[in-house]
C-alpha positions as CSV (number, residue, x, y, z in Angstrom):
1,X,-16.2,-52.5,28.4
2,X,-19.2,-52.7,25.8
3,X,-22.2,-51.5,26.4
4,X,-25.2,-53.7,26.7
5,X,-27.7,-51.8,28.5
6,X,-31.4,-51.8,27.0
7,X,-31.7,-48.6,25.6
8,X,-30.7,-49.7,22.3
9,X,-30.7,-47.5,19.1
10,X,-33.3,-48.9,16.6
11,X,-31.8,-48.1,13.4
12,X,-34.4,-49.9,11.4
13,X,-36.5,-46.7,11.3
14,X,-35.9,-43.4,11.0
15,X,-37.7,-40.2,11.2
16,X,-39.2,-38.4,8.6
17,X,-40.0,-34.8,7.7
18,X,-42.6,-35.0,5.3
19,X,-45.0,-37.6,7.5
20,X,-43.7,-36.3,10.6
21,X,-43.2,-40.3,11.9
22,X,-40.9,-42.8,11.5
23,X,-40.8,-45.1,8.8
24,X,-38.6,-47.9,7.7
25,X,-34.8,-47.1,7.1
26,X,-35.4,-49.4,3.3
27,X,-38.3,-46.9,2.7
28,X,-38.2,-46.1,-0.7
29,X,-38.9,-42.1,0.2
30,X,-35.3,-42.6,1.6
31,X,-33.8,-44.0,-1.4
32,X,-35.0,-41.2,-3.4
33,X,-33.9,-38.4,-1.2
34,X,-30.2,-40.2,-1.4
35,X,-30.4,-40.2,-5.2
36,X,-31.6,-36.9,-5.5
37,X,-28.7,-36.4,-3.3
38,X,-26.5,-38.5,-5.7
39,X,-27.7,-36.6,-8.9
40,X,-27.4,-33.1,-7.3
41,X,-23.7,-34.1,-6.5
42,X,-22.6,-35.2,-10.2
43,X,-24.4,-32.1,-11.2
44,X,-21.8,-30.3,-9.2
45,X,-18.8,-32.2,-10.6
46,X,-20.1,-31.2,-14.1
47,X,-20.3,-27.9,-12.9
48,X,-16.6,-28.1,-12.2
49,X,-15.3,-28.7,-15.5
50,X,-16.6,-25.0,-16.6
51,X,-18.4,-26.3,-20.0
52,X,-21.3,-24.7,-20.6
53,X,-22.0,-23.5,-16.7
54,X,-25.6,-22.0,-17.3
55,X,-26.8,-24.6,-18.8
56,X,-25.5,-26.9,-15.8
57,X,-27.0,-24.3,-13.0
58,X,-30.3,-24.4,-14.7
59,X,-30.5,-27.7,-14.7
60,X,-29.5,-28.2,-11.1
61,X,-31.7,-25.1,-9.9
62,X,-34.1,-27.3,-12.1
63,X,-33.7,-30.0,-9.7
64,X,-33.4,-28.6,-6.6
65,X,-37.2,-27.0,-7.3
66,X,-38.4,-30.8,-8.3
67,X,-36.2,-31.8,-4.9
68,X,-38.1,-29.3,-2.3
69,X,-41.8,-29.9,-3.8
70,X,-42.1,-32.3,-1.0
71,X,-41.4,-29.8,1.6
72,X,-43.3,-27.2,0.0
73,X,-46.4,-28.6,-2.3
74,X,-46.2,-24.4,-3.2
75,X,-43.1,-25.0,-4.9
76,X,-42.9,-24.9,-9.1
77,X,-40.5,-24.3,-11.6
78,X,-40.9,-21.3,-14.0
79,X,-42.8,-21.5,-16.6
80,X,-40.1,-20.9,-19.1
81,X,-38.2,-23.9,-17.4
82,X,-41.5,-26.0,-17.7
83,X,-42.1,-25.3,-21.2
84,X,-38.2,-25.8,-21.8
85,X,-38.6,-29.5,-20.3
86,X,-41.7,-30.2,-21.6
87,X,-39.7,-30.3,-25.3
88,X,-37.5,-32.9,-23.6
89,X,-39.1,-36.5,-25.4
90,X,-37.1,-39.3,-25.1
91,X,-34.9,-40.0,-27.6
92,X,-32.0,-43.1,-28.0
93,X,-28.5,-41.7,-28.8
94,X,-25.5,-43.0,-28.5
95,X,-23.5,-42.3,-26.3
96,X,-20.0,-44.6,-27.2
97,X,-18.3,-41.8,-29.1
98,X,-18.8,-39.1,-26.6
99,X,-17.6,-41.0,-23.7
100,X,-15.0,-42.9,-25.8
101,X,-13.5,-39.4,-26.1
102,X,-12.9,-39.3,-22.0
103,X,-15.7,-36.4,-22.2
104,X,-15.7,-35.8,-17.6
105,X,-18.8,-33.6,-18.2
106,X,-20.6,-35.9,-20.0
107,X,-20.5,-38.4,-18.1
108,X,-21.1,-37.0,-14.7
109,X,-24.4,-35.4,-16.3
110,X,-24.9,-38.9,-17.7
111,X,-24.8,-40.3,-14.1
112,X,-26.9,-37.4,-13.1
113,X,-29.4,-38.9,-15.3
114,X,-29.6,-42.0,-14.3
115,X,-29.9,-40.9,-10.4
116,X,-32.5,-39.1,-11.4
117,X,-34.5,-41.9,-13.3
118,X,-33.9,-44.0,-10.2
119,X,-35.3,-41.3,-7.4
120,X,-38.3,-41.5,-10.1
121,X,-38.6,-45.4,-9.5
122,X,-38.8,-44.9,-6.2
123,X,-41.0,-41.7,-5.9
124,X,-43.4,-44.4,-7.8
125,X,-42.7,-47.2,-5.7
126,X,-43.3,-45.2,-2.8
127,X,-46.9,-43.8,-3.9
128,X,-47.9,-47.3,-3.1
129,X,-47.3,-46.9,0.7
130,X,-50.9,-44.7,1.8
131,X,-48.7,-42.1,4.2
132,X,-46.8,-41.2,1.2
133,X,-49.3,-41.6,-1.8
134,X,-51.1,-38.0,-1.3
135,X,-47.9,-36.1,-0.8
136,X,-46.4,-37.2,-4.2
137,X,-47.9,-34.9,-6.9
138,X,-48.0,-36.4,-10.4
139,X,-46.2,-32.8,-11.1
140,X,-43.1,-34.0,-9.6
141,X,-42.9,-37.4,-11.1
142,X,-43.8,-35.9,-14.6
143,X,-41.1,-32.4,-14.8
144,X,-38.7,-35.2,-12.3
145,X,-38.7,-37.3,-15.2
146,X,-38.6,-34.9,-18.2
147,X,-35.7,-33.2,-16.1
148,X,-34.0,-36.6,-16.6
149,X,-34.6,-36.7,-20.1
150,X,-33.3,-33.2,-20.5
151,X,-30.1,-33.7,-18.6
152,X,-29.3,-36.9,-20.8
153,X,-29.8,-35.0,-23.9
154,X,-27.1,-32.1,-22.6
155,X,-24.9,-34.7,-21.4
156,X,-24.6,-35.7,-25.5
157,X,-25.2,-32.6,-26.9
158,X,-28.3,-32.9,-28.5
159,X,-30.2,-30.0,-27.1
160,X,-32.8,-28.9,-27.2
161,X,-33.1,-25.1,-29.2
């Protein structure tokens, strides 16, 4: 027998930690905690394939740092790590030959990238929304997207000496 009482779950908001209230489940604050999820996850798979592992830990330990800043304003990378990424400038390479060659680590790092640049969108998108726009420090959308940057420039080789 279904239920139809009238204590129905509203699943159009949820609860979160860093205003202590519910907001909207199509929040962008949410979106960006999934792709930070997302790009944490592909940084694992490119951890996997056992290429150039230090490199891949730093740059998830990277993220993980930019990922709790929320949770703990205190937070910050090292400086060596900041200075590192802030010799990361965009740059256009391409990237047909490396994944022509079936190059796994590449591309997960590549996708890693690009969930990255899209928790970026949304931290922005979410500054517009006055609970959120004092808890998101200009810190964390500026080493967030040089981190990008920096993991799309190991994912093709070009790094960074």
């Amino acid at each position: 027998m279904p239920d139809t009482g009238s204590d129905e779950e509203d699943f159009s908001m949820v609860m979160t930690e860093y205003v202590d209230q519910k907001i909207r489940a199509d929040h962008p604050i949410l979106f960006y905690q999934m792709e930070m999820k997302l790009a944490e996850a592909d940084l694992g798979l490119a951890i996997s394939k056992g290429i150039r592992l230090n490199e891949t830990r730093q740059i998830l330990d990277m993220l993980d740092t930019l990922y709790g800043l929320l949770s703990d304003p205190d937070s910050k990378l090292p400086d060596q790590q900041r200075k590192m990424l802030n010799h990361a400038d965009n740059v256009w390479l391409d990237l047909k030959s490396k994944l022509s060659s079936g190059d796994e680590r590449a591309s997960f790092l590549l996708s890693s990238h690009s969930h990255m640049s899209e928790a970026l969108g949304y931290l922005i998108k979410a500054r517009d929304d006055p609970l959120f726009k004092e808890i998101i420090p200009d810190y964390l959308l500026k080493y967030l997207s040089k981190l990008s940057i920096f993991t799309y420039r190991e994912a093709i080789g070009h790094v960074m000496l």
